[in-house]
C-alpha positions in Angstrom: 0.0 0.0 0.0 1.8 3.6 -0.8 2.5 5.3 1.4 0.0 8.4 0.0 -2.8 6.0 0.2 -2.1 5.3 4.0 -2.4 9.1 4.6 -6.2 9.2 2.8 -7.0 6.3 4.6 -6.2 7.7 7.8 -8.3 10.5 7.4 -11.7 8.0 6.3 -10.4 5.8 9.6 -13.8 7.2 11.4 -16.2 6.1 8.2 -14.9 2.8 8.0 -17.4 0.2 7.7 -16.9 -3.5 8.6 -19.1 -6.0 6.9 -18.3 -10.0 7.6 -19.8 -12.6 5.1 -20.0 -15.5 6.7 -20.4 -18.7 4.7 -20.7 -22.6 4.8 -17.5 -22.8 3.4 -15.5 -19.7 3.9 -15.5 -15.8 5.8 -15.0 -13.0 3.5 -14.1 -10.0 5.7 -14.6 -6.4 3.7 -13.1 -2.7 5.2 -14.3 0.3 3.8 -16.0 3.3 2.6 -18.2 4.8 0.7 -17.1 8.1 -1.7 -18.8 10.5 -4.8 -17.9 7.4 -6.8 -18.9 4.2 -5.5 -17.7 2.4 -2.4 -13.3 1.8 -1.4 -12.9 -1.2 -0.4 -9.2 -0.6 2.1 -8.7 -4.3 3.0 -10.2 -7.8 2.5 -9.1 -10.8 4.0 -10.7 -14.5 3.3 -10.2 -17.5 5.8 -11.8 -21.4 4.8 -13.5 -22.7 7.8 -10.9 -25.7 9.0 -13.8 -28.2 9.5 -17.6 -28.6 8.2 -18.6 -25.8 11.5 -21.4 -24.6 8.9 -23.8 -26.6 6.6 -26.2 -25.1 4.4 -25.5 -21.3 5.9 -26.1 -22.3 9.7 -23.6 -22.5 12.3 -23.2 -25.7 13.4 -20.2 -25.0 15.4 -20.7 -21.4 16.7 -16.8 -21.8 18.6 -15.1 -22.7 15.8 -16.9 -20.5 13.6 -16.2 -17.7 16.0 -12.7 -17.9 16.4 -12.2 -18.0 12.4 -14.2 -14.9 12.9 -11.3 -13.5 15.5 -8.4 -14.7 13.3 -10.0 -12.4 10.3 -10.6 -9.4 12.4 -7.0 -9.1 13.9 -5.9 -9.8 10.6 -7.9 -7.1 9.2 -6.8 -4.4 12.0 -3.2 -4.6 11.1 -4.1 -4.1 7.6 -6.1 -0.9 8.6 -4.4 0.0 11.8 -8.0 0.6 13.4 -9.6 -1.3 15.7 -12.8 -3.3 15.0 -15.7 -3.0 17.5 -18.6 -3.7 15.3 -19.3 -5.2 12.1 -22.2 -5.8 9.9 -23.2 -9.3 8.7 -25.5 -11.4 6.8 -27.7 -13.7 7.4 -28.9 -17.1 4.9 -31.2 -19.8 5.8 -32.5 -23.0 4.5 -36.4 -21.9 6.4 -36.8 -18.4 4.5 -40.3 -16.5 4.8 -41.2 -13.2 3.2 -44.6 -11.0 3.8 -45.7 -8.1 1.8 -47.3 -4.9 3.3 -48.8 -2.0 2.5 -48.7 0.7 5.0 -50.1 4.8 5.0 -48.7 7.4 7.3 -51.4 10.9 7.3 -50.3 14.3 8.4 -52.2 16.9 10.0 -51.4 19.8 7.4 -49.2 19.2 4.3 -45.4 19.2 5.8 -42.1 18.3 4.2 -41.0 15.1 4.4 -38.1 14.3 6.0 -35.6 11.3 6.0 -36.8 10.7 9.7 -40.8 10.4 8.3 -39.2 7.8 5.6 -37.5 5.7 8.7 -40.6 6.4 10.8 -42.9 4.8 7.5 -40.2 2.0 7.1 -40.5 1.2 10.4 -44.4 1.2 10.8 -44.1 -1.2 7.8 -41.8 -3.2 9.2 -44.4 -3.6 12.4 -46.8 -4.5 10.5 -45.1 -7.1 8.8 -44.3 -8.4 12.5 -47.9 -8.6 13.2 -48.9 -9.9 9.4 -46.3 -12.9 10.0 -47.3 -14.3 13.9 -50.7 -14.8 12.3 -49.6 -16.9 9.7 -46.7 -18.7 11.5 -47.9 -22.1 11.8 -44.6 -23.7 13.2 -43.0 -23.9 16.3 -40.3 -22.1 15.3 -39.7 -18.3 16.2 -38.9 -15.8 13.5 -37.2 -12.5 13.2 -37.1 -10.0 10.7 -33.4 -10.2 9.2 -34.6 -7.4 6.6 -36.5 -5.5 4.3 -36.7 -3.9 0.9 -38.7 -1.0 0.2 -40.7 -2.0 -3.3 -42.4 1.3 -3.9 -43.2 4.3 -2.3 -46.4 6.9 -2.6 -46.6 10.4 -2.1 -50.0 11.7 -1.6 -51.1 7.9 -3.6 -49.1 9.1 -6.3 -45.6 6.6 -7.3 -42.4 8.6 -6.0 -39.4 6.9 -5.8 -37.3 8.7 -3.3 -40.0 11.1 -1.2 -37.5 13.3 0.9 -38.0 16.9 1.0 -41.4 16.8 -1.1 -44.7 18.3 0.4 -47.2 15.8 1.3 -50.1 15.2 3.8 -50.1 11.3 2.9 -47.1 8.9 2.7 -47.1 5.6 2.0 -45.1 2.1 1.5 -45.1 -1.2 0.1 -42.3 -3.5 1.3 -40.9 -7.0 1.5 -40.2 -8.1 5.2 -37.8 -11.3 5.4 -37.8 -13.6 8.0 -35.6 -16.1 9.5 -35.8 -18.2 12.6 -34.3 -17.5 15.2 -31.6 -20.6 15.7 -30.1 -18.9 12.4 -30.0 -15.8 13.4 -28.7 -16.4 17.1 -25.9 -18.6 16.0 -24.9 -15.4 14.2 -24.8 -13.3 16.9 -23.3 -15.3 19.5 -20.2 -16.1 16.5 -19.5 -12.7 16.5 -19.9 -12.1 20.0 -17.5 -14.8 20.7 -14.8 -12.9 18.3 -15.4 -9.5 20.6 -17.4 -7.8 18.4 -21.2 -6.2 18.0 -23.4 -6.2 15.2 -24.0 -3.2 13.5 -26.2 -4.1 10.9 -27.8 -7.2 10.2 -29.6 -8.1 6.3 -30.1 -10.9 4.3 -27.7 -12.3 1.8 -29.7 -12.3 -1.2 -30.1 -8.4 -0.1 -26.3 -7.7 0.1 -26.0 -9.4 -3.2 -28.7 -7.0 -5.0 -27.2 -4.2 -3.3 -24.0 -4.8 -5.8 -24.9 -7.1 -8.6 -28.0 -5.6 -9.8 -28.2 -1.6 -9.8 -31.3 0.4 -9.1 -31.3 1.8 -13.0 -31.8 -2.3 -13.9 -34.6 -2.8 -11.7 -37.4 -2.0 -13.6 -36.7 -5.3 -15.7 -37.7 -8.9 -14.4 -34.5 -10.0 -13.1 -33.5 -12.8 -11.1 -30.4 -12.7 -9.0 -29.2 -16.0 -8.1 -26.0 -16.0 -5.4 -24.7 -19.6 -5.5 -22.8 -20.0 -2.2 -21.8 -23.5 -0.6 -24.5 -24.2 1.2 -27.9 -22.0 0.1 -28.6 -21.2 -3.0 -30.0 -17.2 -2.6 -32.6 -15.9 -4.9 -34.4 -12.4 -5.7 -36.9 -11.1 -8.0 -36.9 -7.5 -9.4 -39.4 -6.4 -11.0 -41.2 -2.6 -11.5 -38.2 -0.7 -10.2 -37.9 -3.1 -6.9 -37.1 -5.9 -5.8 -40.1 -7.8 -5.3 -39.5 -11.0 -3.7 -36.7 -13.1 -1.9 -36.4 -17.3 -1.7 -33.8 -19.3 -0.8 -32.9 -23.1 -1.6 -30.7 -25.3 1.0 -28.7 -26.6 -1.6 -25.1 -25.0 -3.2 -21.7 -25.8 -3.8 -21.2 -28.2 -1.2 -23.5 -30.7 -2.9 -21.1 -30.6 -5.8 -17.9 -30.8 -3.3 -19.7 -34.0 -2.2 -20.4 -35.4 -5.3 -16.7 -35.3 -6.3 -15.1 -36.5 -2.8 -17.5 -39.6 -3.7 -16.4 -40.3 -7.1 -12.6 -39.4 -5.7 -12.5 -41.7 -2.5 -11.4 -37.9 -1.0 -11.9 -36.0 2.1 -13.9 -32.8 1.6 -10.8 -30.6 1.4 -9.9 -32.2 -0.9 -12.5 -32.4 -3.3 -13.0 -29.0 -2.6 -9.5 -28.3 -4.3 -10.2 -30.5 -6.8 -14.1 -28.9 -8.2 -11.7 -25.4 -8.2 -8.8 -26.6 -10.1 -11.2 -27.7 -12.8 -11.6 -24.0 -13.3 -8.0 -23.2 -13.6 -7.0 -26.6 -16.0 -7.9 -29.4 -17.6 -6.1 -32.1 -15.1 -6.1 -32.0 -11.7 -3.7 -34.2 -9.5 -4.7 -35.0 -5.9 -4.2 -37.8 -3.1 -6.7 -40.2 -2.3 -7.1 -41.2 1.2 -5.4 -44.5 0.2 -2.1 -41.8 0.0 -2.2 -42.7 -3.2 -1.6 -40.0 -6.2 -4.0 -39.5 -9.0 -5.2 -37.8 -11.5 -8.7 -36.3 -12.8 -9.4 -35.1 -16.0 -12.1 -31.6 -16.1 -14.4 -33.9 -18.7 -14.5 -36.5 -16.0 -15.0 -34.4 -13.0 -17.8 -32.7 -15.0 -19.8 -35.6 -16.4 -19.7 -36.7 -12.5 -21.3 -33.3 -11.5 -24.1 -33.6 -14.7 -26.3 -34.7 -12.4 -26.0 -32.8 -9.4 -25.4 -29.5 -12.1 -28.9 -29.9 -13.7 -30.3 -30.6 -9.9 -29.0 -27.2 -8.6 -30.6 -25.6 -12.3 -34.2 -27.4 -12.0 -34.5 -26.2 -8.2 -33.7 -22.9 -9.1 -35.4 -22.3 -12.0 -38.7 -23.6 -10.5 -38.4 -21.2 -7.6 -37.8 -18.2 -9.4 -41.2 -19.2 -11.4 -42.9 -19.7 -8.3 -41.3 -16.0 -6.7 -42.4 -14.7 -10.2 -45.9 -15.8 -10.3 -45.2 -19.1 -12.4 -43.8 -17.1 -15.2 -40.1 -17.3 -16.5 -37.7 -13.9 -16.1 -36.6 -12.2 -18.4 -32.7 -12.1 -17.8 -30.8 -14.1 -14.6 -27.6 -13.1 -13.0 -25.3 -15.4 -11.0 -22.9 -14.3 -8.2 -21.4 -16.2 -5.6 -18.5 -19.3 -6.1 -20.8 -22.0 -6.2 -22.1 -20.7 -9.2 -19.1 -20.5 -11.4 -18.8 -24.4 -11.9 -19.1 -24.6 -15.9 -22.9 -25.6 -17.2 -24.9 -24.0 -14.6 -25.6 -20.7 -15.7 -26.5 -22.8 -19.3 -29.0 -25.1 -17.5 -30.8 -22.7 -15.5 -31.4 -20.8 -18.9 -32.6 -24.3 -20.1 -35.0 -24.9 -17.3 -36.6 -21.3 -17.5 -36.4 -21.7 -21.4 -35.2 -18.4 -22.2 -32.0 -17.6 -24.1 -28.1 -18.9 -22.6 -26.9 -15.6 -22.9 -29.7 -14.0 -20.5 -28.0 -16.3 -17.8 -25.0 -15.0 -16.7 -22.3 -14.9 -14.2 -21.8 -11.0 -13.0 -18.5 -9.9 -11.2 -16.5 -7.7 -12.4 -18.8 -5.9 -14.7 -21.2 -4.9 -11.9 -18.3 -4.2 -9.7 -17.5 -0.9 -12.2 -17.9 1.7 -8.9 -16.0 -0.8 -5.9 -12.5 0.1 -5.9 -9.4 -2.1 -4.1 -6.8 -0.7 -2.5 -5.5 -4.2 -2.6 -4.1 -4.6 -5.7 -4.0 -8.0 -5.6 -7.9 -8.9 -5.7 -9.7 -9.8 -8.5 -13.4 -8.6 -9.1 -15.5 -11.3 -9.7 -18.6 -13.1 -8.7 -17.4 -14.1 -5.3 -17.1 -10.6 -3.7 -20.6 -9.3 -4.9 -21.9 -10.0 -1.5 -19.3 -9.5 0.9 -19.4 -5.8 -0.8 -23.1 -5.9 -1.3 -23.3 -6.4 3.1 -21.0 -3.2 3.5 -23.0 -1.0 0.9 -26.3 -2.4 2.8 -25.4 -0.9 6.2 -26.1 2.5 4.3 -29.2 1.7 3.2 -30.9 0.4 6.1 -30.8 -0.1 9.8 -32.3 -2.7 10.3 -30.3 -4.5 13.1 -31.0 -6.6 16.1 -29.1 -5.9 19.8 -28.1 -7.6 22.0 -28.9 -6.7 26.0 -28.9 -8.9 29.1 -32.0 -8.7 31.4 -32.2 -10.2 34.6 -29.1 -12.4 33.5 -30.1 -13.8 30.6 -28.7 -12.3 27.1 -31.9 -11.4 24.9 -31.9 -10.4 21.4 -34.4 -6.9 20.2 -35.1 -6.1 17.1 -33.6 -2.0 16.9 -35.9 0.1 15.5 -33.8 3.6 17.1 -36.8 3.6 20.3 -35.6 0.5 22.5 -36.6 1.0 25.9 -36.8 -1.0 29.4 -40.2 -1.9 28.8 -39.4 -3.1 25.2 -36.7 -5.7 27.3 -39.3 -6.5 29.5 -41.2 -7.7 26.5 -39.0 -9.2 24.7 -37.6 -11.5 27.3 -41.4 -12.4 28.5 -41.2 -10.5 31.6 -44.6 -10.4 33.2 -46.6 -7.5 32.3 -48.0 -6.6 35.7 -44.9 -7.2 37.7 -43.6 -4.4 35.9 -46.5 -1.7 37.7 -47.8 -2.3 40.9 -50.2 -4.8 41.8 -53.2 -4.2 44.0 -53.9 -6.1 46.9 -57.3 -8.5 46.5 -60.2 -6.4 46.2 -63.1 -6.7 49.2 -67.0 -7.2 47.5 -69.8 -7.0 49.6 -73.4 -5.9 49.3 -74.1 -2.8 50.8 -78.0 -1.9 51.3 -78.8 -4.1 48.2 -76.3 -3.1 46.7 -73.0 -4.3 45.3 -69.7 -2.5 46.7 -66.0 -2.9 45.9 -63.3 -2.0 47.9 -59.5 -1.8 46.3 -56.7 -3.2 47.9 -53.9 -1.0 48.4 -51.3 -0.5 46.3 -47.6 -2.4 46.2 -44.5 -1.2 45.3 -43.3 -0.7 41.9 -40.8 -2.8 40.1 -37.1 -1.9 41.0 -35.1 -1.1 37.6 -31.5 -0.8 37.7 -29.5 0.4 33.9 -26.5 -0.9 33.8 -26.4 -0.6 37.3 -28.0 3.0 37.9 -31.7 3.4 38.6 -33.9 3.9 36.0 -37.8 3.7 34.6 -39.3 1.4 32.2 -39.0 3.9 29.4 -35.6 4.7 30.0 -33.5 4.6 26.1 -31.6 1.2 26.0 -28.5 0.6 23.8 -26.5 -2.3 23.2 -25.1 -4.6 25.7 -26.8 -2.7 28.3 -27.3 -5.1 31.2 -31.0 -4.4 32.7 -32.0 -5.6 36.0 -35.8 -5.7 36.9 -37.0 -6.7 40.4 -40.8 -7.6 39.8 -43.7 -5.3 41.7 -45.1 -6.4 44.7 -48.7 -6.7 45.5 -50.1 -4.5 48.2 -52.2 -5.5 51.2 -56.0 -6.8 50.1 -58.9 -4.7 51.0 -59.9 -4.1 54.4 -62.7 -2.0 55.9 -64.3 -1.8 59.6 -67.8 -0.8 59.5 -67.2 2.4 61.4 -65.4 3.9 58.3 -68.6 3.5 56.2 -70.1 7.0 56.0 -73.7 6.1 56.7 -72.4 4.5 60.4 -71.5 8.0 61.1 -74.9 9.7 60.7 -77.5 9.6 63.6 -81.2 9.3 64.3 -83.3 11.6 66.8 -85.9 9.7 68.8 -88.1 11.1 71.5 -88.5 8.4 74.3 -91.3 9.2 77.2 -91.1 12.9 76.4 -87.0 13.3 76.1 -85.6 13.7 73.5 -82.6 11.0 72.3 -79.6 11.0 69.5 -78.5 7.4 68.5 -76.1 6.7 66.3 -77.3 4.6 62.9 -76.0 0.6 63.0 -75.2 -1.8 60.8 -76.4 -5.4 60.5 -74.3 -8.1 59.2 -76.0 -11.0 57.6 -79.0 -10.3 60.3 -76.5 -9.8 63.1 -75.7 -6.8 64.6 -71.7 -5.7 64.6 -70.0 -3.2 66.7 -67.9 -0.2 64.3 -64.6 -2.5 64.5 -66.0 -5.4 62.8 -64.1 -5.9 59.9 -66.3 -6.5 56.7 -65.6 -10.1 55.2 -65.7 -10.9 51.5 -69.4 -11.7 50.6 -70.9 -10.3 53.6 -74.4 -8.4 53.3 -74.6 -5.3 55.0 -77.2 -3.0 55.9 -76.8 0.7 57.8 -80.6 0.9 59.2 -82.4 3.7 59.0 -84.2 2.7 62.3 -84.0 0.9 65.7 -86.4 -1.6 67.2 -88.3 -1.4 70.3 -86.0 -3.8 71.7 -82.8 -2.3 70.4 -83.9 1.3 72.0 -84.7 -0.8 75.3 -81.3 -1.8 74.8 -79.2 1.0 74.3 -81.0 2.6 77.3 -80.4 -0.3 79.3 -84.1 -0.8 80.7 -85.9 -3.6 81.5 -89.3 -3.6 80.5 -92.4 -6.5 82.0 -93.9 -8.4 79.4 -96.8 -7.0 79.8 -96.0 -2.9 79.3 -98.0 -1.3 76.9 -95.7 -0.1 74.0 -96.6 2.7 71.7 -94.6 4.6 68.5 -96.6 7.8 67.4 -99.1 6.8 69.8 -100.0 3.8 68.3 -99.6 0.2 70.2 -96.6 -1.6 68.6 -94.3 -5.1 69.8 -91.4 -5.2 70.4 -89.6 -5.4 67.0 -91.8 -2.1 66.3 -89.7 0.0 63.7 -88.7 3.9 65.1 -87.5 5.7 62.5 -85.7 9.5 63.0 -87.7 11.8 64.5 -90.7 8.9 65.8 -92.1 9.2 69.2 -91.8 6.0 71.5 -93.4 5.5 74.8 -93.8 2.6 77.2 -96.4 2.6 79.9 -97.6 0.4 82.8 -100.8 -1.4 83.0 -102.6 -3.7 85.4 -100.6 -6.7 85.5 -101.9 -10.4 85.0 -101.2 -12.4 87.5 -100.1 -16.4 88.3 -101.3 -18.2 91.4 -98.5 -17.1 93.1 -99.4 -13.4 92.7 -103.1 -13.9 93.8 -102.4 -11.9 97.3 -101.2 -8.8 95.2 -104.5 -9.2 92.6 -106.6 -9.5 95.6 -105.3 -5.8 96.8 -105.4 -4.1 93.8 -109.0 -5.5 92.9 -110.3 -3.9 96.5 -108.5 -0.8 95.8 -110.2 -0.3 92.4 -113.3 -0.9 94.0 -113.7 2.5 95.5 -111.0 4.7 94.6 -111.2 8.1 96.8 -112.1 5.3 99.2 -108.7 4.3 99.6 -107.1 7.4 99.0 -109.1 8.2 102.1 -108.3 5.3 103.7 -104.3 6.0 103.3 -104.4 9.0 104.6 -106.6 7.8 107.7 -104.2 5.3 108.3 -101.3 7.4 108.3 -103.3 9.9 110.7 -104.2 6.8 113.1 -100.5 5.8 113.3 -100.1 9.7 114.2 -102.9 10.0 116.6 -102.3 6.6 118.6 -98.8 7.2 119.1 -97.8 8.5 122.2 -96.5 12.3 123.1 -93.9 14.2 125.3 -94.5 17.4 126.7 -93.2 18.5 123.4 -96.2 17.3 121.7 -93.7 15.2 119.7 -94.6 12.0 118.4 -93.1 9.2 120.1 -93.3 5.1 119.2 -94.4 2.7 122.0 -91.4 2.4 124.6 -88.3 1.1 122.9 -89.1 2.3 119.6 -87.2 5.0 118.1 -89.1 8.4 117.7 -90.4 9.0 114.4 -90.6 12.7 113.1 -94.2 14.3 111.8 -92.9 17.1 110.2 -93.2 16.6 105.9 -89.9 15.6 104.7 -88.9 15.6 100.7 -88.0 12.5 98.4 -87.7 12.6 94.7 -88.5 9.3 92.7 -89.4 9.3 89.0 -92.8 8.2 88.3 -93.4 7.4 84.8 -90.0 8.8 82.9 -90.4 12.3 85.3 -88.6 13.0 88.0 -91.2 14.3 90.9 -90.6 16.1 94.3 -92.9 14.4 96.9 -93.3 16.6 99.8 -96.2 16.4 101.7 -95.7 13.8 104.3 -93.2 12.5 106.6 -92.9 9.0 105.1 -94.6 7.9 101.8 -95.9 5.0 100.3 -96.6 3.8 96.7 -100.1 5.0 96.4 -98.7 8.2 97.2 -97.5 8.8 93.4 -101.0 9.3 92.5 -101.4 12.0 93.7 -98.7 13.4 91.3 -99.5 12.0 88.5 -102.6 12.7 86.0 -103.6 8.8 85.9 -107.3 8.9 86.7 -108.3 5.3 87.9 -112.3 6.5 87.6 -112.3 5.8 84.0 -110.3 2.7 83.1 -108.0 2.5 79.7 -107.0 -0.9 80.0 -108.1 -4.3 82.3 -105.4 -3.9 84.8 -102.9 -1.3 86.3 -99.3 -2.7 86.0 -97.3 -0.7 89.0 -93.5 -1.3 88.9 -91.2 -0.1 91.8 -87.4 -0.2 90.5 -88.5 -2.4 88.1 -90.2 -5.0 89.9 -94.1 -5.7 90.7 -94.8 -3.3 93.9 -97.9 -3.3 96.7 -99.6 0.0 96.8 -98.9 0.4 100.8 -95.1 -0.6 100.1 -92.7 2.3 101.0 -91.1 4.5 99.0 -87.6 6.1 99.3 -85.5 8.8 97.8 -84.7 8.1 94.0 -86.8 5.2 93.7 -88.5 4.8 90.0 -91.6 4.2 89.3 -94.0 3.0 86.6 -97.9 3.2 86.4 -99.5 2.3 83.3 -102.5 1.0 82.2 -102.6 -2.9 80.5 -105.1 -5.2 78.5 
């Protein structure tokens, strides 16, 4: 290299591109850059794989195929003097799927369109290619999208074929998505990685090969580009101005090498050397693995390969009639080294029955714009694609990365918006651990109703970028190393019955004249619960609007005879009688059926109601006798027969309550229990009910029986 050249290249070092083509038999590694005339190609180097580590473009042996990888890149640094971080690739296949889409992007108000509204309609495209594909993926395979070719674009549903800095309000795509599985693609990646490098770009072969072999100016014919490698056969159809659809057969070179280290009795390397020294001479010598030498004419080695040659030219010729709806091309070019054995590119233009010379092998005359530093390479067929992967990182970016989550080393497709969440995704991470989880929710009826109740919420997931904190739509990049602790789940619903709202509110009652505030309950399937019961999943609650009889008796913690007359708004009730806000309740006594046992107290208060002033009368003679026939001091003080204590005859004051009222009884020294009658309206002359019930403290009384200070008393009236 002069030494003039080293100075240029020096000055490109920061626009060097690395592109790897890694085949069945053999990696081509290409440095270089692009210029006003075409694309510089600084250095090349070419290693054969040192055992069968690939078959039919898949890594069987990612080591090996790695550190051929490694050998090539050091190689190629001191060439260049520059390191090598990244590099793009290609990627061939012998499962190849394709899907066509047709995808619109609308503006607001007519705008100029920009090369990021072409990525942004490339990219919606490729989505929907994504989605297009998982519907019709009937294997258990999984596929990725290893590239795409634009086949027409549409400004305002008009045909433009490059829409960048037009005015439109409408834009619009049709493109051809590629697929490949995923073994194929990893096996790729983790080569590479092994050699210390990232991917850059990532395409498909037959891609790289169009890039190079069949310029833009001859696509509007219907072309076939065939790139014959050792293990796949690569097809593509132009057609229109694009390229219109991709295939791929699992059959290449290799089934020739195989055919020959057959016939030979030779190991593969060395029918390998053999097939390529037909090219060069007529007679090849070689060693057979007897050690013995021998020698093979080309006619022989060729009508060996008739077979195989006219296999390879059926297969292909059938599937560029079915990529070009059962019809023949018009013209097919061959690239790659597996095509240049002699007779192919003739039997393919047999098979599609058009004319030999519109089947032909294309190197250096589409290689007019690549320029070698190396003056020692030839242009031909076999460096289309390693070329064609270089140019292609230009074109598109279309590549996957590579990040590790939680551990584990996941693969994203890049489409220049990667974030956390799309990780998360794409390694199956669990949706909801990534926001936090509500505790279980509490349902209950509530007054006929149903009610929910949330559970609280947990914690959110705990996201760490390489090693800093970070959000689910924090940016991610290559080889970033994401670590996501899942959400947690926060405490189930719980709620006492005191924090309802409708516990809170109250109900006004007035009870035997006073006026009383009670605070609404609730009821729990039929049972009554205090405010700190804690409301259970299912339970049916209900916040009355009312008490009972019995639950008032309750709360104002009275006991009441069986027979006490009962009465809400002044009308006779039970004891499960219903007092709403603002009702009147009373309870009053009445005369009181008696059992055998009570016959003594009947028999009084059946003579009393006989004559009632009578026995007033009568009480208040009796107290006067026990006055009169009591013996007096000089004093004129009552005394009690000798050894009784003096009793007083001066009034003296209790108060009892008679009936809910508190009364001052103050007209006689000691009092008895028909005394409250005569502070009471309760006229016995005209009877309300059969009997009167009198209570004293709560218990039946006798009319003579005494009375003291803060006794209660009832007197009511009962059937």
């Amino acid at each position: 290299m002069a030494d003039n050249t080293k100075g240029k290249l020096k000055k490109r070092k920061g626009d060097f591109v690395y592109g790897l083509d890694i085949g069945t038999r053999s990696i081509v590694g290409t440095v270089g850059y692009p210029d006003k005339n075409g694309f510089v190609v600084v250095a090349q180097k070419v290693k054969e794989h040192e055992t069968r580590s690939m078959l039919d473009g898949q890594i069987h042996d990612i080591a090996a195929v790695g550190e051929t990888i490694r050998f090539v890149t050091e190689e190629l640094e001191k060439e260049t003097e520059e390191p090598l971080k990244s590099v793009c690739i290609a990627a061939a296949g012998r499962v190849l799927r394709t899907v066509t889409t047709h995808v619109d992007m609308e503006f607001d108000e007519e705008k100029t369109i920009t090369r990021e509204d072409i990525f942004a309609l490339d990219s919606l495209g490729i989505e929907k290619s994504y989605e297009t594909f998982s519907t019709q993926n009937d294997s258990d395979l999984k596929f990725y999208c290893v590239g795409y070719t634009v086949m027409r674009y549409q400004l305002n549903h008009y045909p433009m074929s490059n829409l960048e800095n037009h005015k439109a309000r409408s834009i619009s795509a049709d493109l051809i998505a590629t697929f490949l599985p995923d073994e194929v693609v990893d096996g790729l990646y983790k080569a590479v990685e092994i050699a210390g490098l990232e991917v850059a770009n990532l395409t498909l072969e037959p891609i790289a090969a169009m890039e190079v072999a069949i310029p833009e100016s001859y696509r509007m014919l219907n072309i076939a580009l065939i790139d014959v490698g050792a293990g796949t056969s690569d097809i593509s159809i132009t057609r229109g101005g694009s390229i219109v659809s991709y295939g791929m057969l699992p059959m290449a070179g290799d089934m020739l090498t195989e055919e020959i280290a057959m016939h030979c009795l030779v190991d593969f390397a060395m029918a390998e050397k053999i097939k390529r020294g037909i090219s060069e001479g007529d007679e090849v010598e070689y060693t057979d693995i007897m050690g013995l030498t021998q020698k093979i004419s080309k006619k022989e080695v060729l009508d060996t390969l008739s077979d195989k040659i006219h296999l390879l030219a059926r297969e292909a010729a059938e599937k560029i009639r079915q990529l070009n709806g059962d019809k023949p091309v018009s013209a097919v070019f061959v690239v790659g080294g597996g095509g240049k054995i002699e007779g192919y590119t003739d039997a393919v233009a047999d098979e599609l029955g058009i004319a030999r010379e519109r089947c032909a092998l294309r190197g250096e005359e589409v290689m007019q714009k690549i320029t070698f530093v190396q003056k020692d390479i030839r242009k031909d067929s076999m460096l289309v694609t390693p070329v064609g992967i270089c140019l292609n990182y230009y074109q598109q970016s279309n590549n996957f990365i590579f990040v590790t989550f939680n551990g584990s080393r996941i693969k994203l497709y890049d489409n220049n918006h990667l974030a956390v969440v799309d990780a998360a995704l794409g390694a199956s991470f669990p949706n909801e651990d990534l926001f936090p989880k509500r505790g279980d929710e509490l349902v209950f009826t509530f007054n006929g109703n149903s009610k929910v109740v949330r559970g609280q919420l947990g914690e959110s997931c705990r996201i760490t970028l390489n090693g800093k904190p970070a959000d689910i739509n924090a940016p991610i990049h290559s080889n970033d190393v994401i670590s996501v602790e899942p959400s947690t789940k926060g405490e189930k619903a719980r709620l006492q019955l005191g924090k309802l709202p409708e516990t809170k509110e109250s109900i006004s009652i007035i009870v035997n004249g006073e006026k009383y505030t009670l605070p609404k309950f609730a009821v729990v399937g039929g049972k009554l619960e205090t405010a700190d019961y804690e409301v259970q999943p299912g339970d049916v609650v209900e916040v009355l609007p009312y008490y009972t009889v019995e639950q008032v008796i309750k709360v104002m913690d009275v006991t009441l005879e069986d027979n006490t007359a009962i009465l809400i708004n002044h009308e006779e009730t039970d004891m499960q009688g219903k007092v709403y806000d603002n009702f009147t309740l009373e309870w009053k006594l009445g005369v009181m059926r008696t059992t055998a046992a009570e016959e003594e107290d009947e028999e009084a208060t059946e003579e009393y109601e006989e004559d009632t002033s009578a026995g007033e009368h009568n009480a208040e003679e009796a107290s006067s006798v026990a006055a009169s026939d009591a013996p007096a001091d000089n004093d004129g003080e009552e005394v009690k027969a000798a050894g009784e204590p003096v009793v007083s005859t001066e009034p003296r004051t209790i108060h009892v309550t008679i009936n809910g009222r508190v009364v001052a009884m103050d007209k006689k020294p000691e009092y008895v229990y028909v005394d409250a009658f005569d502070y009471i309206d309760f006229d016995l002359s005209k009877p309300q009910g059969k009997t009167v019930e009198t209570l004293l403290n709560g218990r039946k009384a006798q009319y003579m029986e005494a009375l003291r200070d803060g006794d209660v008393l009832s007197i009511a009236w009962r059937d």
